[in-house]
C-alpha positions in Angstrom: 0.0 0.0 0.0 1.2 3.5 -1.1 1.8 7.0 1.1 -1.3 8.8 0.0 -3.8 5.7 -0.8 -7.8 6.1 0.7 -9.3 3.1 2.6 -12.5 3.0 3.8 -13.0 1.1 7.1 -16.1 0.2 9.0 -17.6 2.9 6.7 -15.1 5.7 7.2 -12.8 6.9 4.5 -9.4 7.4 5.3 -6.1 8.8 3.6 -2.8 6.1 4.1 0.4 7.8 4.8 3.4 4.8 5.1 7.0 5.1 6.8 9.6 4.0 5.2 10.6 0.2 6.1 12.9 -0.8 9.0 15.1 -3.9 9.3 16.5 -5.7 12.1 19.4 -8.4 12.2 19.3 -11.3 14.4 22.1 -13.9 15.4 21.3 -17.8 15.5 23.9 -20.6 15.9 22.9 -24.0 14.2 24.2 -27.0 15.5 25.8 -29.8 13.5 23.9 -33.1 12.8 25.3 -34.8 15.5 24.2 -32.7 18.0 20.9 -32.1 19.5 18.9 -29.5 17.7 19.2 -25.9 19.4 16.0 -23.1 19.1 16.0 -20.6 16.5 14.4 -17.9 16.0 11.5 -17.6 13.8 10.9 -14.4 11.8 8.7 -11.9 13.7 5.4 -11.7 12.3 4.8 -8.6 9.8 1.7 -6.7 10.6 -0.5 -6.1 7.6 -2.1 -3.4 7.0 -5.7 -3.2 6.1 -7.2 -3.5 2.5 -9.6 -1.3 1.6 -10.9 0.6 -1.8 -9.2 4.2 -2.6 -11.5 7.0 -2.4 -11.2 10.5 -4.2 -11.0 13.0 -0.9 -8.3 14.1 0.1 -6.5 14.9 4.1 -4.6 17.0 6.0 -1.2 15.5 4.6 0.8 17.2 7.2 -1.2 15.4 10.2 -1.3 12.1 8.7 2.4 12.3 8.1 3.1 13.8 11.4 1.5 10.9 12.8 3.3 8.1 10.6 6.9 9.5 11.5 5.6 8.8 15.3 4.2 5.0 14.4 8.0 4.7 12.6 9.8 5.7 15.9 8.0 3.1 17.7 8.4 0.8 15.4 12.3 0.9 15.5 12.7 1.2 19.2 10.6 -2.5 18.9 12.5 -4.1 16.6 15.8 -2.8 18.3 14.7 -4.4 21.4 13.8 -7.8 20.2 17.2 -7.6 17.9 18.9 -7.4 21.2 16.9 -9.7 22.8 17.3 -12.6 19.9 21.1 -11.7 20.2 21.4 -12.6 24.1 19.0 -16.0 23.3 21.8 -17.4 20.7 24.5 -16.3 22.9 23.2 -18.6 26.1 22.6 -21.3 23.4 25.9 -21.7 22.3 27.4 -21.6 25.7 25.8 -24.6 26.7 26.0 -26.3 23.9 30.1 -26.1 24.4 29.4 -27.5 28.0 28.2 -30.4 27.4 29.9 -31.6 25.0 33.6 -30.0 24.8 34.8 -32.8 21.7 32.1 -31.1 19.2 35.1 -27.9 19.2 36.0 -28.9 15.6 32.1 -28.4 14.7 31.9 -25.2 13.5 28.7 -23.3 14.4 26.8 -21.7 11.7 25.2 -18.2 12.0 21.8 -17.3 10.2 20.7 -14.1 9.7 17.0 -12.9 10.0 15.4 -9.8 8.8 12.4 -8.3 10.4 10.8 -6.0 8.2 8.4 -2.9 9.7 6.0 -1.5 7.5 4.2 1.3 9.2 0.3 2.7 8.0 -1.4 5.5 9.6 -5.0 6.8 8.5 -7.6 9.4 9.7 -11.0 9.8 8.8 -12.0 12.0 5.7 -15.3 13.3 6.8 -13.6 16.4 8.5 -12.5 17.4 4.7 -15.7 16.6 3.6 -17.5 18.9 5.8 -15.3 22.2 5.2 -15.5 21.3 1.3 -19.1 21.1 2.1 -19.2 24.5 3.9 -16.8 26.3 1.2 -19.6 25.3 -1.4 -22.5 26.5 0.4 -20.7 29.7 1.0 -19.8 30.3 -2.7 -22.6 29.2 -4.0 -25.1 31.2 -1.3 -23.7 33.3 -0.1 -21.6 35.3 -2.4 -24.5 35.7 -4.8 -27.0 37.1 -2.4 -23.5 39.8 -1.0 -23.2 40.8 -4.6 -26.6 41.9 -5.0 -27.3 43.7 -1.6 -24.3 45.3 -3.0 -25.8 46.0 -6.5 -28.6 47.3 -4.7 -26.6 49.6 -2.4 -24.8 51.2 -5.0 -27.8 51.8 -7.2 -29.5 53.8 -4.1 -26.4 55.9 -3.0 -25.5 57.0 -6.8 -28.9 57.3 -7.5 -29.9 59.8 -4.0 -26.1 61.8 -5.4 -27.2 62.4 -8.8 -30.8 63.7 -7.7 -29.8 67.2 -8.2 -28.5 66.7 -11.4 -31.1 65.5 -13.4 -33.2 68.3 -12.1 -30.6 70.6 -13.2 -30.6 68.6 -16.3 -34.1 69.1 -16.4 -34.1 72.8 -16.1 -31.7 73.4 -19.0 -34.1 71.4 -21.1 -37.0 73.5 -20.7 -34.5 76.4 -21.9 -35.4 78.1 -25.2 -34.3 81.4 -27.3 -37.3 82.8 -25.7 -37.1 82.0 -22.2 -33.0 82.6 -21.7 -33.0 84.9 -18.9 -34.1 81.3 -16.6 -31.1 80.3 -14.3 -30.8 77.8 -12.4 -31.4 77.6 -8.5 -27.7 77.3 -7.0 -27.6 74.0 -4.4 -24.9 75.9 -2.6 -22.1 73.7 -0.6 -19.1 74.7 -2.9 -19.3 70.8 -4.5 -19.2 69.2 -7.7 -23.0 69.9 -8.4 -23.0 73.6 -6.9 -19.9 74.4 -9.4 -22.0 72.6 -12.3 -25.2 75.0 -11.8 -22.8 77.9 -11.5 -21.2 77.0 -14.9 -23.9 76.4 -16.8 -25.9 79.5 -15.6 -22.5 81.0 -17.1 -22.7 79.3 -20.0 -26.9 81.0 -20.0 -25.7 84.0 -19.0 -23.2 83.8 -22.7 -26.2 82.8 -24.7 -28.4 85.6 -23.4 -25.7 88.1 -24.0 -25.1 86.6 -27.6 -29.1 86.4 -28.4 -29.3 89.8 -27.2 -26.6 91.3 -29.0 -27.8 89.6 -32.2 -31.3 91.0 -32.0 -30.0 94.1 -31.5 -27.7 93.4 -34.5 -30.0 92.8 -36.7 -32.8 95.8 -35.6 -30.6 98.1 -36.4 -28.7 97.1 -39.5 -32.4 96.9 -40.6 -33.2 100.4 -39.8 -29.8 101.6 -40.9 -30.9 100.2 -44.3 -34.5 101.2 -44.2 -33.7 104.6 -43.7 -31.3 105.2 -47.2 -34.1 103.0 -48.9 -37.0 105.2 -47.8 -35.2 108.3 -48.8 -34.9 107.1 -52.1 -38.2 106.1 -52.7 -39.5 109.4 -51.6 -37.5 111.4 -53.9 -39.0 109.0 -56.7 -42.3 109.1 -55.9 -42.1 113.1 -56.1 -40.4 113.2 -59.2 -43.4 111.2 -60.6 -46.1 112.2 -58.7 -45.1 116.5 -59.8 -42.0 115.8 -62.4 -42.2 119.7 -62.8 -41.4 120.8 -59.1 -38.2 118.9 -58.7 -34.5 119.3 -60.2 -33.2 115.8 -62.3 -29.9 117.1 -61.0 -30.9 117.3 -57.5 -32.4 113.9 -57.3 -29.6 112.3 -59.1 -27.6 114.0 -55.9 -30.1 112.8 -53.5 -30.0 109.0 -54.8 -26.3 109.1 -55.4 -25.9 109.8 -51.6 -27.9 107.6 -50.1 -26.4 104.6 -52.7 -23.1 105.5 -51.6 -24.8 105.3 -47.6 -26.1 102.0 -48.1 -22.8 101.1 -50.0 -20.6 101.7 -46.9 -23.1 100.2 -44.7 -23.4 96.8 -46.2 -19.2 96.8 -47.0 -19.4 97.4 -43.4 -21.6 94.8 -42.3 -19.6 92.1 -44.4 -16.5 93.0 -42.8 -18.3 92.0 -39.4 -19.7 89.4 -40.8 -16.2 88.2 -42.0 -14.7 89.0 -38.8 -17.4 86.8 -36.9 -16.6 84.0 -39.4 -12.6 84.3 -38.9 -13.0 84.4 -42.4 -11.5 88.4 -42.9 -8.5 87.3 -45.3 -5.9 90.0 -45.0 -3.0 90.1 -47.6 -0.1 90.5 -45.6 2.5 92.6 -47.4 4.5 96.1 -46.7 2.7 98.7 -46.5 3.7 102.8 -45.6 1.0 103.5 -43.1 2.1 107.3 -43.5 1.3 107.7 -47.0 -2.0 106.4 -46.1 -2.5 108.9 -43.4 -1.0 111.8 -45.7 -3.6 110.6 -48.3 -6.9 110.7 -45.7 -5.8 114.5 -44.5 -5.7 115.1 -48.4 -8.9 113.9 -49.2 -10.1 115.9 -45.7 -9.0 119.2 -46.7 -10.4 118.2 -50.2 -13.7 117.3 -48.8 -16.7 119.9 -49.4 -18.5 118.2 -46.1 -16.0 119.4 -43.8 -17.3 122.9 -43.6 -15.5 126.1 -43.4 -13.1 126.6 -40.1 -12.4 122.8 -39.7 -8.6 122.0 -40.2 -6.5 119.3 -40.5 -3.0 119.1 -38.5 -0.8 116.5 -40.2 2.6 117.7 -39.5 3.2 114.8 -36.8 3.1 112.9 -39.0 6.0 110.5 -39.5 7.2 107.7 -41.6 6.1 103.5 -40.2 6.2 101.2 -42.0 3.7 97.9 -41.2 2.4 94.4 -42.7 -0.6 93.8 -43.4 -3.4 94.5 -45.8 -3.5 97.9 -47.5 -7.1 98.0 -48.2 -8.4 97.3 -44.7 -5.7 99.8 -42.9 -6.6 102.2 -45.5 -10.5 101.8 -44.3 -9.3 102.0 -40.4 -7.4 105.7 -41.1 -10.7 106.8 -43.3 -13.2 105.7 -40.4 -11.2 107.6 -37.9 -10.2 111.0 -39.8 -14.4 110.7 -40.4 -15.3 110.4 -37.1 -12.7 113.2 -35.6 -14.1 115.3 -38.6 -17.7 115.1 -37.2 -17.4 115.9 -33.8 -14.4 118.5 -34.3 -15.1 122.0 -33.8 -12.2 123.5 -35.4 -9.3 121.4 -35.7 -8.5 117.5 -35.7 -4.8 116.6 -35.7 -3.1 113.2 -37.1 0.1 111.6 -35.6 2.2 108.7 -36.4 5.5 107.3 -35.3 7.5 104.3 -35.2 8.7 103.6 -31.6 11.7 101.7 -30.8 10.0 98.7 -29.4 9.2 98.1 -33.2 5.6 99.6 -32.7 3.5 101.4 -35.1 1.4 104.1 -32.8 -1.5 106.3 -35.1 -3.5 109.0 -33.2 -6.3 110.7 -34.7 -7.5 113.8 -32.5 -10.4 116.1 -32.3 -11.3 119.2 -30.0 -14.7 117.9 -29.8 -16.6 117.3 -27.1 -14.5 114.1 -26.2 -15.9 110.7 -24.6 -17.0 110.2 -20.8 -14.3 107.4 -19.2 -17.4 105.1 -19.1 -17.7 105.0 -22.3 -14.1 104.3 -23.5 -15.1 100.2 -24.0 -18.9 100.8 -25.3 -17.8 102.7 -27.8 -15.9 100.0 -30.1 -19.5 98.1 -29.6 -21.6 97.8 -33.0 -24.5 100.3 -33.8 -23.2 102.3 -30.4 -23.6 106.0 -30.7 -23.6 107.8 -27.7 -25.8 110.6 -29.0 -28.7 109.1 -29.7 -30.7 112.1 -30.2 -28.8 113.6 -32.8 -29.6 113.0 -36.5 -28.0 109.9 -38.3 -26.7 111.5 -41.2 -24.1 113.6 -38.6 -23.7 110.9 -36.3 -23.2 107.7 -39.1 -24.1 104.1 -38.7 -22.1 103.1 -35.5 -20.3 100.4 -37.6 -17.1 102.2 -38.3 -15.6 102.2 -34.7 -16.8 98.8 -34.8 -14.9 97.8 -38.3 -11.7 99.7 -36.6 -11.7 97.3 -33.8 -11.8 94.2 -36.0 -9.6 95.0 -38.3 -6.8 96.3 -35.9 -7.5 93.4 -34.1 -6.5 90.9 -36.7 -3.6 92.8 -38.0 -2.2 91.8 -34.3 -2.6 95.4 -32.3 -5.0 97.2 -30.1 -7.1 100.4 -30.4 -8.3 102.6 -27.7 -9.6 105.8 -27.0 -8.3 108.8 -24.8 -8.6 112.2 -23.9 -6.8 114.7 -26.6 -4.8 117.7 -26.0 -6.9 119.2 -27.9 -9.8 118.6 -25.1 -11.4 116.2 -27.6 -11.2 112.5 -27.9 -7.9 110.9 -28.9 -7.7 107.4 -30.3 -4.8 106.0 -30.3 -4.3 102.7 -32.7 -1.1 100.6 -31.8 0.3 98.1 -34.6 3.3 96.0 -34.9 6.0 97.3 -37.4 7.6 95.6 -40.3 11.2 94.3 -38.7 12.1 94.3 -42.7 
């Protein structure tokens, strides 16, 4: 039988661990024929283990093995004794078999050797095994399952109760449209995940009010800035041919002229915005002499018949810069600026432009008008802004041109900005980067 063998035994399983086997040598004399026969020693029986049928549970190994070192000791400390036992037998044998009879000294006694061999089986009952493999199943198979889906159920409460507020929030924006965007949402306050998220997306509300607002605005008064041209030129028509006698051809040619040229500005203007929204404003980058495009507006100033008597034009600060960019548009930011100093001058606007050492480009276009209030200094560059609403539109313009300034300055990479002139007036000051070549 074989360490690690199951038996069964009076209906118990067991596990077989076996020692190693033991051997014990015994001395025997044998007498000649002659003589009378003398004991010997008769193998010591061999105890046999058990039979029994192998089963397919396994022990504690270290236990069974524990124990069968134990049964092996015992088992050695026997067969030493009965070795030495045997050995004092065959020693009292052969001393009196020399006794009586002393002329058997030319027999020769023979020795025989015998061989005891130990075989040592322990066992222990299975059904301990059994019973925690029994236990381990009913665990796994129980209670795991019914752990994983309190915990399921857990989970699906907690993140449920923390994501209450936000699909209420959620909610809330739905119900947002274009005509309801003032709404905002209540704040859950606590300075957490969820109180940031309402505060960001009433932001993000607050953006798209601005930007609806703006664009309504936009549009009401590009509408009336194109209305008005329109109507004046249907008027004049209708006279001239409702009483073709009471009005000049030459006048209304002037009078239509005009207003074409109005509504001409006004929608170049409005494309340039447009453009600008779009990122699609393509500028032509090349050298260009910002002075002889300064020189060129006072020119066309003095020139102009709609300046009036007593207005002049001070360009003798005027000094050579040289930028990059695109001609046409810096050409339109110098006009829109030398227009706008010309109609709120009194008397005098002055033109400057110099070429710092930093490599700047600084223009400034001034006025001795009745300037702008500090509050207004942003508001200003704002589309269809005029900050005389009162006064009539052909004096005050469209309230595009500060507006196109801005932009275009902007994407030529400088900054525009309004102050107060020396003059008294308003000063704006536009600040470009110069061409290093």
């Amino acid at each position: 039988m074989t360490s690690g063998s199951r038996v069964s035994l009076d209906g118990d399983d067991f596990v077989v661990e076996a020692d190693g086997a033991e051997s014990a040598t015994t001395a025997t004399s044998t007498a000649s024929p002659s003589l009378s026969p003398s004991p010997s020693s008769s193998p010591s029986p061999v105890p046999e283990p058990s039979e029994s049928s192998s089963d397919d549970d396994a022990l504690d190994e270290d236990d069974a093995a524990e124990a069968a070192r134990d049964a092996a000791e015992d088992a050695r400390d026997a067969a030493e004794d009965a070795a030495e036992d045997a050995a004092a037998r065959a020693a009292d044998d052969a001393a009196a078999s020399s006794g009586s009879d002393e002329s058997s000294d030319d027999s020769a006694d023979d020795v025989q050797t015998v061989t005891t061999r130990w075989d040592v089986v322990a066992a222990r009952s299975l059904d301990e095994a059994q019973a925690a493999s029994s236990a381990s199943l009913l665990t796994l198979g129980v209670a795991v399952p019914v752990a994983l889906l309190v915990l399921g159920v857990t989970t699906w409460f907690v993140v449920g109760r923390a994501l209450r507020p936000v699909e209420s929030m959620r909610r809330e924006v739905a119900e947002v449209t274009a005509a309801n965007l003032s709404h905002r949402l209540a704040d859950p306050g606590g300075g957490d995940e969820v109180s940031r998220l309402a505060s960001t997306l009433n932001g993000m509300l607050d953006r798209l009010d601005a930007s609806a607002t703006a664009q309504r605005r936009f549009v009401g008064d590009a509408s009336h800035e194109l209305k008005t041209p329109l109507a004046t030129i249907r008027q004049h028509a209708e006279v001239a041919l409702l009483h073709p006698d009471s009005i000049d051809g030459r006048a209304l040619a002037g009078t239509v002229l005009g207003e074409e040229a109005r509504l001409t500005s006004l929608v170049q203007g409005l494309l340039v915005l447009a453009r600008s929204d779009e990122g699609a404003l393509g500028v032509a980058r090349r050298p260009v002499d910002l002075d002889d495009l300064v020189l060129t507006e006072a020119a066309r100033l003095r020139s102009a018949a709609g300046t009036g008597p007593g207005v002049s034009v001070d360009a003798t600060a005027v000094g050579p810069a040289r930028v990059r960019g695109d001609e046409g548009l810096l050409g339109q930011v110098v006009r829109n600026l030398v227009a706008n100093a010309s109609r709120h001058a009194r008397s005098t606007v002055a033109l400057g432009l110099v070429e710092t050492p930093g490599g700047r480009a600084v223009l400034t276009v001034d006025d001795d008008g009745a300037g702008v209030a500090p509050e207004d200094h942003v508001r200003i560059f704002e589309r269809f802004v005029r900050l005389d609403e009162a006064r009539d539109r052909d004096a005050g313009g469209s309230g595009l041109g500060l507006a196109i300034v801005a932009e275009i300055v902007r994407v030529h990479g400088g900054s525009v900005r309004v102050e107060t002139a020396p003059l008294g007036g308003a000063r704006f000051v536009v600040d470009l980067p110069a061409d290093a070549a």
